[in-house]
N, C-alpha and C positions, 0 to 999 in steps of 0.2 A: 484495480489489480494491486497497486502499491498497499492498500489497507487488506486486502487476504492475504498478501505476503507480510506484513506487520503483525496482525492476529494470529497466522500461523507461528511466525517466528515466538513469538511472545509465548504461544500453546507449548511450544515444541521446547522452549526456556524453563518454563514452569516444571514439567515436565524429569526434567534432565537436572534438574535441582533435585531430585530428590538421589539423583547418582551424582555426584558432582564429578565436573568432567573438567576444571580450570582450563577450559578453550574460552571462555565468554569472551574475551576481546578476537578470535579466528570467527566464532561465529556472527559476531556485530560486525566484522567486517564484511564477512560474506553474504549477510545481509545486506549490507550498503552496496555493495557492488553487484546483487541480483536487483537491486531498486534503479541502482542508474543502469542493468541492462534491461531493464522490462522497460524503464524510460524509452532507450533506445530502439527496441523493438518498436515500441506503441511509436516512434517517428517513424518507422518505416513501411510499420503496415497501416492499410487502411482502417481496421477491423476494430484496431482502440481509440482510434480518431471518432468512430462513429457509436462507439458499444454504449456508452451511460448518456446519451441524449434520453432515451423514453424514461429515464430513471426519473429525473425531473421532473415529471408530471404525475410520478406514482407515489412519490418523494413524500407529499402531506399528507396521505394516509394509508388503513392499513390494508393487505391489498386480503382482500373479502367476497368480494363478484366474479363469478365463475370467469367473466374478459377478464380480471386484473390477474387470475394465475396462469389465464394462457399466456398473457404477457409477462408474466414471471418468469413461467417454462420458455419465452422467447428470449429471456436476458440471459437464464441460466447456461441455455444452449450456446449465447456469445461468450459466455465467462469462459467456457469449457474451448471454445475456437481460440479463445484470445490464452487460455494455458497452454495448448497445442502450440501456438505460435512464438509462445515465453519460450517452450520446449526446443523446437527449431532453431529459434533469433537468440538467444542467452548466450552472448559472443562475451566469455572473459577476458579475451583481449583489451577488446574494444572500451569493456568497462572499467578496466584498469588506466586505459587509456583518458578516459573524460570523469573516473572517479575525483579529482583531485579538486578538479574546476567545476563542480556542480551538487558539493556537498551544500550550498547555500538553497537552493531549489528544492532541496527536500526537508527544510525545516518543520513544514507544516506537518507532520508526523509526530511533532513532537504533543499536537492538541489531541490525539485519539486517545481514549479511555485507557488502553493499556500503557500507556506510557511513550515515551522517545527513546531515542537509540544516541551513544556517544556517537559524535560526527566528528570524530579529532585522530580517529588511527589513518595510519599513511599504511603502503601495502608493503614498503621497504622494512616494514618492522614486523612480519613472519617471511620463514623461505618462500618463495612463489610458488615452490612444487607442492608444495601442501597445502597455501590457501588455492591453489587453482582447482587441485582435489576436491577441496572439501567445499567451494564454492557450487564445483559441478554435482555433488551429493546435496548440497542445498538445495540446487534447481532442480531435481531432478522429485526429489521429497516432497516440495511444494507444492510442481504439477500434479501430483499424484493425491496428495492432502488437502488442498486447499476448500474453503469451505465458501460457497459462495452466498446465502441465508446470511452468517458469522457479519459476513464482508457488505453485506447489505443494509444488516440493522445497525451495525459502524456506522455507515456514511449518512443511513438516518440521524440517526442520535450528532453527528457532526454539522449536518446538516442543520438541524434544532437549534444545538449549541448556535451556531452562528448569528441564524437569525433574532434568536433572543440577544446576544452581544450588537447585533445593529442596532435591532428597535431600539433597547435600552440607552444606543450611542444617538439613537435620533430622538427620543424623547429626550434626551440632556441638552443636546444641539438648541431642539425646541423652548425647552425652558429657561434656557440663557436666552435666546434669541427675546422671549417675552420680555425678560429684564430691562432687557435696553432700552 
């Protein structure tokens, strides 16, 4: 979820560049503060605890076999419960409340293709009544836009990256290890 809401963000960035709108630090906020409440959702419902387990198993290749897109059409259908649920649970309270202490927890965002987000705006530095606004037009955008395909081959290709950064870290391991 955090990577369709990145890739949408970023879409929706791209996008708005070509009208410039000098909000970019309102909407990087309210970016960050849909991310720790989608966090928050996904602690309270069951439905993100369980949604990318069969991901992992679809994860190394491509999906091709009339079972891998039923199973596709099965995740898609979670992605689509678990945005219903973002819809619902997206308490900006709440997220204002734990934005402050859990801007370290979303770093990893910063390795997706599209880039990272500044993690250093506080929410005392726009009025409230307008980033609450425009926090609630973010979420509500998202649900409605979000691309879940986009958000797939992301966590592929992140997925990739990674394991190429191990092997590479265990074949180094390895070859010192022979030295000795």
């Amino acid at each position: 979820m955090h990577i369709a809401l990145r890739l949408w963000s970023h879409q929706r960035q791209k996008q708005q560049l070509m009208y410039f709108t000098g909000d970019d630090k309102m909407e990087d906020l309210c970016e960050m503060l849909l991310h720790v409440a989608i966090r928050n959702t996904g602690n309270k419902t069951m439905t993100f605890r369980k949604a990318w387990v069969p991901l992992s198993s679809t994860a190394k290749q491509d999906l091709a076999t009339p079972e891998d897109c039923s199973h596709s059409e099965l995740m898609e259908e979670g992605f689509t419960c678990m945005l219903k649920d973002v819809r619902e649970g997206a308490d900006y309270h709440e997220a204002v409340k734990e934005y402050e202490g859990s801007l370290s927890s979303l770093n990893w965002l910063n390795q997706l293709s599209v880039g990272g987000l500044q993690l250093n705006y506080h929410t005392n530095e726009l009025r409230a009544g307008l980033v609450e606004e425009a926090f609630r037009q973010m979420a509500d955008g998202f649900v409605q836009e979000a691309a879940f395909q986009a958000s797939i081959q992301e966590q592929r290709n992140l997925l990739r990256a990674f394991r190429t950064c191990r092997r590479k870290l265990t074949n180094a391991m390895l070859a010192l290890h022979t030295y000795h």
